[in-house]
N, C-alpha and C positions, 0 to 999 in steps of 0.2 A: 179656579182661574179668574184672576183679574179682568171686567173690563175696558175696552179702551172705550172712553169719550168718542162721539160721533162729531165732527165736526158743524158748528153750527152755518146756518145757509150765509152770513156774508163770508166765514170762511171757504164755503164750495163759492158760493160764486168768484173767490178771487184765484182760485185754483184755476175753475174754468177758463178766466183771463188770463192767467199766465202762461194755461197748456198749448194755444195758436202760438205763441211767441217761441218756445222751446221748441217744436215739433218745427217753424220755419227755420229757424235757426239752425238747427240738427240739420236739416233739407240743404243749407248754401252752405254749412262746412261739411257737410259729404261730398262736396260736389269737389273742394277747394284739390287741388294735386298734388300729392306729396313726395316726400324725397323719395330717392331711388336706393335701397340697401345699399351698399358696396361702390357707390359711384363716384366714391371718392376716396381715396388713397389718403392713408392714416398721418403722413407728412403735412397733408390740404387741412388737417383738422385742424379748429380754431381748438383752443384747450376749456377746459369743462372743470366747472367748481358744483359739487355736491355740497347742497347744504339739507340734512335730514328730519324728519319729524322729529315730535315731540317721541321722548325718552329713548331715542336712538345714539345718542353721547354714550358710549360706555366712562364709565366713571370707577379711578382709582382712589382709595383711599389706607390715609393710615392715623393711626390712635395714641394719641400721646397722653401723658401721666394726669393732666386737668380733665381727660373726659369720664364723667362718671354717668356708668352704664346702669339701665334702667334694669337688670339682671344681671349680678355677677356672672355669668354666661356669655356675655357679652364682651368681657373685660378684654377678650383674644382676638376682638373682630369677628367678620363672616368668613368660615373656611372657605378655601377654593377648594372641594375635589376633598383629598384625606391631608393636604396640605394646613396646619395653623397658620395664621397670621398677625403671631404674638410676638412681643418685643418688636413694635414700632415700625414694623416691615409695611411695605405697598401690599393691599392686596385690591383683589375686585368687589368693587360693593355695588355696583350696577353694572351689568344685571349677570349679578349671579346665579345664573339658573340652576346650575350642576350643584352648589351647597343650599338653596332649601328645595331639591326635591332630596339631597342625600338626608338633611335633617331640617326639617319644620320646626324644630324648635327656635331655631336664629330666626323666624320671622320678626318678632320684636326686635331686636337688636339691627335688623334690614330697616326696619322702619325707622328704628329712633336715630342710625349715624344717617341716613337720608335727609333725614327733616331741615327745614332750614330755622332761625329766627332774626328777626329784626332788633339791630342795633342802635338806639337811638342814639346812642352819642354819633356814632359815624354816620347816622344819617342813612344807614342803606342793610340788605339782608347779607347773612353769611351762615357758616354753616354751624352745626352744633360745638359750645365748646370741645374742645379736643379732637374734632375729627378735619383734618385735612384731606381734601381732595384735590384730582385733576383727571382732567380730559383725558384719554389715550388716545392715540395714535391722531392728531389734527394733522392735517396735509395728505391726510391719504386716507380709503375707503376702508381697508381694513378695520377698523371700528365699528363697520357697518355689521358687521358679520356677532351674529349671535350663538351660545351654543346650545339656547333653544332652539328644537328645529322649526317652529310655530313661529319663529318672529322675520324667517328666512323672507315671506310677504311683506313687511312691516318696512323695514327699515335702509331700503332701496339696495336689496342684496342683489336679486335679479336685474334690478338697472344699469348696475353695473357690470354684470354678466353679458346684457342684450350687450352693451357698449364695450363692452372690450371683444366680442365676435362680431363688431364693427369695423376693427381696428384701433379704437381706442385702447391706450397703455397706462397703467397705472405708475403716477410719478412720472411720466410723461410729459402726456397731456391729458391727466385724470388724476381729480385730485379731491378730496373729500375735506369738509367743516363741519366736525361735529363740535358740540357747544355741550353747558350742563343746563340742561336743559329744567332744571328748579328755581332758574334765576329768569330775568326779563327786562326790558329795556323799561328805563323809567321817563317821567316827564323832561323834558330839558332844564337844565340846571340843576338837578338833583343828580346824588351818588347814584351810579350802580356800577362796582367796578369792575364786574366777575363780566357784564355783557360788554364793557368797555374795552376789557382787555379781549374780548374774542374779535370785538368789528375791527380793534386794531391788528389780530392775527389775519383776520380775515382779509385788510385790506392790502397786508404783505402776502399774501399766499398768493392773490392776483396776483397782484406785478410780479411774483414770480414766476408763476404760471405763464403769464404774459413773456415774460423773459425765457424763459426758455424755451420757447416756443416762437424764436423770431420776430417779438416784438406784437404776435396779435391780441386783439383784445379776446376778452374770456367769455364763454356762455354759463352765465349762472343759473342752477339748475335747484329750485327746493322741492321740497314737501310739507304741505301742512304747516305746523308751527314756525317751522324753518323758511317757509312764505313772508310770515312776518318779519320774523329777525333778520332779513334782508331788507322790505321793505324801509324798512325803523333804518338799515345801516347806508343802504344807498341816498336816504332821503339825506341822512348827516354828512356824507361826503360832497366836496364840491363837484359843480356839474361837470366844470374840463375835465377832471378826474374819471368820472362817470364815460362820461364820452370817450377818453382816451382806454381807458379797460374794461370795459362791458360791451361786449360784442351784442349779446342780446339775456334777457330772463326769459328763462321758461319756470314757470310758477303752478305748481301740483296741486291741486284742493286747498283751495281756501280762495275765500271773500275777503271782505274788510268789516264783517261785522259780528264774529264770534259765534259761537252757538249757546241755544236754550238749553243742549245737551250736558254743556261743561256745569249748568246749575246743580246738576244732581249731585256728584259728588262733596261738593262746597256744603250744601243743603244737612248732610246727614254726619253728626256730629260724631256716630258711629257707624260704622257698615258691617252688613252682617257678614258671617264668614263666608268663602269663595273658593269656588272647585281652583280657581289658579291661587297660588300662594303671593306670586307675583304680583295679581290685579290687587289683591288684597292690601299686602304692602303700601305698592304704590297710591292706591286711593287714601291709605290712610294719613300718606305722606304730605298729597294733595293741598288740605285744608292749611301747609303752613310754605307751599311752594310759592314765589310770586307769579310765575308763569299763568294760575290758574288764574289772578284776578285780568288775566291779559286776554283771555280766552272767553271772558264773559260779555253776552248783545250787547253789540255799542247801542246805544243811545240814538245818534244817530241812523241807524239803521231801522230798528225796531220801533222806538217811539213809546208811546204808551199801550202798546197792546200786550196783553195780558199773556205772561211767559209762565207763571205758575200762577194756581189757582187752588184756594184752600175757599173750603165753605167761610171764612171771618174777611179775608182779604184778599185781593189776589195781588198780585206783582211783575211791573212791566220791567224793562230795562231803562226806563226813567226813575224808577222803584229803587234800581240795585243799591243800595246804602239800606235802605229798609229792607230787604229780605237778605241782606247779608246780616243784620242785626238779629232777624228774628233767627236766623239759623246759627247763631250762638255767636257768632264772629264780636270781640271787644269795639269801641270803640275807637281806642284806638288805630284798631286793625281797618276797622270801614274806613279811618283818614286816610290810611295806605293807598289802600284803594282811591278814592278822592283823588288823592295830589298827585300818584306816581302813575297809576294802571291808567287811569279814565280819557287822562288827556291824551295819552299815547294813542289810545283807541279812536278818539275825537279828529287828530291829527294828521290821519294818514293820507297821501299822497299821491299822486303819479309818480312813478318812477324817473319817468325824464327819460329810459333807457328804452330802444327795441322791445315791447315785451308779450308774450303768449302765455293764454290762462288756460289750463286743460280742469275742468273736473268734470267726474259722474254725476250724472243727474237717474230721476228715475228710481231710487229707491227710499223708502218710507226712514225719513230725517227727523227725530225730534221735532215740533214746534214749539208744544206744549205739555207740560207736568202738573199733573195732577195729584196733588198731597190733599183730600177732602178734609179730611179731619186735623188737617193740618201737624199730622207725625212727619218730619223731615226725615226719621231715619226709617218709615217704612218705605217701601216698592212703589213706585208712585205708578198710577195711570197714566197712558200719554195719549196724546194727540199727535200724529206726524203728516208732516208735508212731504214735500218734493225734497232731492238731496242727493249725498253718495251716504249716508248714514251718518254724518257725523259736521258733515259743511250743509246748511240748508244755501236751497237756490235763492233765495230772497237776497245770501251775503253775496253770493256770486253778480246778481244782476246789479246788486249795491257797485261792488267790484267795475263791473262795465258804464256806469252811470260816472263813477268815478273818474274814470280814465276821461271818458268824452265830454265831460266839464273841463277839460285841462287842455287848452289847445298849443298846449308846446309838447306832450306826449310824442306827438308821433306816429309811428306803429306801434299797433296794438291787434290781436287778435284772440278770441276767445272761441274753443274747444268745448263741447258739450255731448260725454260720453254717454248713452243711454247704457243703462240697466248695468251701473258700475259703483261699485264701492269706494273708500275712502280709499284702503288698501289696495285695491284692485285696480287702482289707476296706474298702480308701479310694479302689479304681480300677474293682473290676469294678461292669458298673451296677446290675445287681441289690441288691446289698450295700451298694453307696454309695446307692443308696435306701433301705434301712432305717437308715443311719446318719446320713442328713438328717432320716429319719421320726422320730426318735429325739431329736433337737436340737430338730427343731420340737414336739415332744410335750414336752419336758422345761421350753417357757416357761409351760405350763400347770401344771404340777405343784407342787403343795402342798408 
C-alpha cells in the first residue's frame, strides 16, 4: 500500500484557518429558511433548464467510408445490444454501457471514434476523420438517463425525479441541455463551433421555455462542468437578455479554479487497465478532449504552489505549459492550451444573474500529486484538502471572493454541504432536498 504524504505545517496551518470560516458558514446557512415542498402549484412554477456534468451528453454517432479504424473490428461501429451498426446507420457511442460489458473487445474502437483532433486550418477541434456525431435528445431530460444502473447518481437522474414529485413536467416546464461534452469554450475570437452551436441552442431553449410558460424568466440549474459552460455562455450574452430570461442560477459543485485532480489523467500517457471498461475508455480519450485542458488550476487561483511534485521538479498551475510538456503533450498542443483553455479560465465573471452556489465540503479533495520518481503513468501519492472529492474548497471560496469584487452581482448566496460528495449533491436525499428547497425558493425571489 502506497503512502500518502503528510501534509506539511504551512499546509495544516492553513487548514486550521480555513476550518472557523466553513464551520461559521455552515452555522448561518443552517439557520437561512427554506422552501416549503408542495407550496406551490406547478402552474406558479417559473421553468427550469438542466444543464449536466461533464460526460452526461449521450452522444450519437455514425461512420462513413473516410474513417479508417484502428482494428478492422471496428469497421461496424460499437454495437448496441446484439443490434450492428454497419452501413452508415446512427448508433450509440456514448455511453454505451450495454455493448462493452456484452463485448470488451470494442473498447478500442470506444475509444478511438471518441477521440477528438485539432484542425489547424479551421482553427478549432472536431472529431475523428469519418465519425460524425450529435447530441440526443437537447430540450429534454431524457438523455439524462443512462442504461448503466451506476450512473443513475451521476447525471442529475434523481433531480429530476425529486422535481417532477414537485410538480414539475417535463417539456413543460422542465427542460434539459446536454452538450458534447469533449469540446469547450475557447478564448474569444477563436473557432469553437461544436460549443457555439450549443449556447446558441441553448439560448433558444430559454426563450422557449420562457414562452411557454407565460412569459417567465427561467432558473438555470448545472452541475459541475455544466457550471462552466453556462458561466462562459451567460457572460457572452447581453445583460437585457440576461435580465429578461434568467430568473435565477442555481450552480452544483464547482468553483472557478479547476482541480489538481483533473492533472492525473492528462499526466499518464498510458493508464493501466480498470475494473470499469468505461473509466478506461474515457480516460484514454481524455488526453485529446479540449474539455480537459478547461478543467485544469487556473492560475489565478492557485498561484505558484506546488500541484505535483516529482523528486527533479515540482509544478504549480503557473507551471501548466511545463508539466503539460513533461507529460508528453506536443508543443503545439501546450499553444492549445495557451491561446484557447487559459484565458477562458483567467476570465471568468460574475454572472450578472440571481445566483446560488451549493457544494460539499468536508471530504478528502486532491490537492496534491505525488509522481516521486517522476513516472506520470504510475499511482501517484496524494495529498488531500477539504472538497466534495473532486471541487477543492479553495475554487469554491475563489468562486465567493469572485462574486463580492463584482458589485453589480447582486444576489448571491453560497450553500456549504458537510460530509457530501461531487455526486452526492444531486443523489444523496438529504442534499438533493436542500437542492429542490433551493429551486423551489428561487421562483419567489426578487
Amino acid at each position: 500500500m502506497e503512502s500518502t504524504p503528510t501534509p506539511t505545517p504551512p499546509q495544516q496551518q492553513q487548514q486550521q484557518r480555513l476550518l472557523p470560516l466553513v464551520v461559521v458558514f455552515l452555522f448561518v446557512v443552517g439557520a437561512l429558511p427554506a422552501a416549503t415542498h408542495g407550496a406551490t402549484s406547478s402552474p406558479h412554477f417559473h421553468p427550469v433548464v438542466l444543464v449536466p456534468g461533464n460526460t452526461c451528453g449521450q452522444l450519437d454517432a455514425r461512420l462513413t467510408d473516410e474513417y479508417e479504424p484502428p482494428t478492422p473490428a471496428c469497421r461496424g461501429g460499437v454495437r448496441y445490444g446484439s443490434r450492428a451498426s454497419a452501413g452508415g446507420g446512427w448508433f450509440r457511442l456514448w455511453e454505451n454501457f450495454t455493448a462493452l460489458q456484452e463485448d470488451p473487445a470494442l473498447s478500442p474502437c470506444y475509444a478511438d471514434q471518441l477521440r477528438l483532433v485539432y484542425d489547424p486550418v479551421a482553427g478549432d477541434y472536431r472529431n475523428v476523420p469519418g465519425v460524425d456525431t450529435r447530441v440526443v435528445s437537447f430540450g429534454s431530460t431524457r438523455g439524462f438517463r443512462s442504461d448503466d444502473p451506476a450512473r443513475k447518481d451521476v447525471c442529475m437522474e434523481r433531480l429530476v425525479e425529486a422535481l417532477e414529485e414537485e410538480g414539475y413536467a417535463e417539456g413543460e416546464n422542465l427542460f434539459g441541455a446536454p452538450y458534447d461534452f469533449r469540446y469547450a469554450p475557447a478564448a474569444p475570437g477563436l473557432p469553437s463551433g461544436v460549443f457555439s452551436d450549443f449556447t446558441s441552442r441553448l439560448r433558444r431553449l430559454v426563450e422557449r421555455a420562457s414562452e411557454r410558460n407565460g412569459g417567465k424568466p427561467v432558473i438555470l440549474v448545472t452541475h459541475s462542468l455544466g457550471g462552466l459552460f453556462a458561466m462562459v455562455f451567460l457572460d457572452r450574452t447581453p445583460l437585457p437578455w440576461r435580465r429578461r430570461y434568467i430568473k435565477h442560477f442555481v450552480m452544483l459543485c464547482l468553483g472557478v479554479g479547476g482541480s489538481p485532480l483533473n492533472m492525473w489523467p492528462l499526466a499518464a500517457s498510458s493508464i493501466p487497465s480498470s475494473s470499469s471498461l468505461v473509466g478506461s475508455v474515457l480516460t484514454y480519450g481524455n488526453r485529446s478532449f479540449a474539455s480537459m485542458f478547461s478543467l485544469l488550476p487556473s492560475p489565478a487561483v492557485y498561484g505558484d504552489t506546488p500541484l505535483v511534485i516529482t523528486r527533479a521538479k515540482n509544478y504549480s498551475a503557473d507551471d501548466m505549459p511545463e508539466f503539460l510538456s513533461a507529460a508528453g503533450f506536443s508543443d503545439d498542443e501546450v499553444a492549445l492550451y495557451r491561446a484557447r483553455a487559459l484565458p477562458v479560465t483567467l476570465d471568468l465573471r460574475a454572472p450578472l444573474v440571481p445566483l446560488t452556489s451549493i457544494n460539499g465540503v468536508g471530504v478528502p479533495t486532491v490537492d496534491k500529486l505525488v509522481f516521486w520518481d517522476g513516472n506520470f503513468s504510475a499511482k501517484p501519492q496524494v495529498v488531500n484538502g477539504d472538497g466534495d472529492g473532486q471541487i477543492n474548497l479553495d475554487t469554491v471560496l475563489a468562486l465567493e471572493r469572485l462574486i463580492g469584487d463584482d458589485p453589480d452581482q447582486g444576489y448571491f448566496k453560497s450553500i456549504l454541504i458537510p460530509n457530501t460528495t461531487h455526486k452526492g449533491v444531486i443523489s444523496d436525499e438529504l442534499a438533493l432536498k436542500r437542492v429542490v428547497s433551493e429551486i423551489l425558493g428561487a421562483n419567489s425571489i426578487n
